[in-house]
VOGU-3710 file (C-alpha; in Angstrom, 3 decimals, decimal comma):
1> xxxxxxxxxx> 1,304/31,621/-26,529  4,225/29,577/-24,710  3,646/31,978/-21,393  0,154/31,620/-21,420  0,638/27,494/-21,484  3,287/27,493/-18,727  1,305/29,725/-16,584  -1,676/27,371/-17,210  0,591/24,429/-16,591  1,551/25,720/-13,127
11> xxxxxxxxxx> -1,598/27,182/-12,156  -3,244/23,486/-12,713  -0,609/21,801/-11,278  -0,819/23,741/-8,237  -4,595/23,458/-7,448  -4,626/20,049/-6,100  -1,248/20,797/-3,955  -3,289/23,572/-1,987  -6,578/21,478/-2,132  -3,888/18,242/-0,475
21> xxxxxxxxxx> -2,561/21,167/1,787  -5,547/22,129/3,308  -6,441/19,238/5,206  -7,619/17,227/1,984  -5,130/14,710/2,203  -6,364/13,680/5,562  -10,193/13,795/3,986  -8,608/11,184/0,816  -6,681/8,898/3,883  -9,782/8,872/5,979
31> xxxxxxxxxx> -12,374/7,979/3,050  -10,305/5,445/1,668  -9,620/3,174/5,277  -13,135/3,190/5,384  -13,862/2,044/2,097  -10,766/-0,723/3,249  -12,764/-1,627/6,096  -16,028/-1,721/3,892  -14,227/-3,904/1,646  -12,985/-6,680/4,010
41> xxxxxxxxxx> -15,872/-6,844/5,873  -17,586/-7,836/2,598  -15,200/-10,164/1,803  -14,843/-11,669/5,245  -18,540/-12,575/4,656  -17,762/-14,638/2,080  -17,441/-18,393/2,813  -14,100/-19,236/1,259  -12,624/-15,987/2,583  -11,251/-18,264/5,516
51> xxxxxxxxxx> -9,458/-20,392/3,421  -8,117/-17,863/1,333  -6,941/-15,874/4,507  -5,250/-19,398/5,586  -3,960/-19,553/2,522  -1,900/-16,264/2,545  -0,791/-16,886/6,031  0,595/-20,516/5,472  2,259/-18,561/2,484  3,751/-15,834/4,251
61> xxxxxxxxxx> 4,955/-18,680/6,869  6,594/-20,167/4,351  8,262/-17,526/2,653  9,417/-16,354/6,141  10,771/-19,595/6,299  12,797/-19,587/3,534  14,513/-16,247/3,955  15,407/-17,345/7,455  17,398/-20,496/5,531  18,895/-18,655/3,605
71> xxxxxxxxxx> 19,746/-15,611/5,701  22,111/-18,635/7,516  23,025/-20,093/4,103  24,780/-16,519/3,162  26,888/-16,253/5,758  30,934/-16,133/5,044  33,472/-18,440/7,032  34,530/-15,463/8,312  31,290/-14,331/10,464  29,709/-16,034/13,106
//
């Protein structure tokens, strides 16, 4: 019973390797930028989808901020 299980085991396992092999993996990518696209065009339809977009920006800006402070806070006595 234990070779027919690990035989099974591999066999599924292996199925959606070749099926990913064959050019599906490009079909999966493909399906699911459009879908992506789909999505935020929805969403950028929306009316507070602007400030929610400024939102993310101003926090990005910030946290870019921040690492740059502290990128020059980190530095020894020894570097310039």
């Amino acid at each position: 019973m234990k070779p027919f299980n690990v035989l099974l085991s591999i066999a599924l396992l292996s199925v959606p390797v070749t099926a990913l092999a064959e050019g599906g993996g490009a079909r999966v990518i493909a399906r699911m930028q459009a879908q992506r696209d789909e999505s935020m065009a929805r969403f950028l339809e929306r009316e507070d989808a602007k400030a929610i977009v400024r939102a993310q920006q101003a926090a990005k800006a910030r946290l870019a901020t921040r690492m740059a402070s502290s990128a020059h806070s980190e530095r020894s006595v020894d570097q310039p």
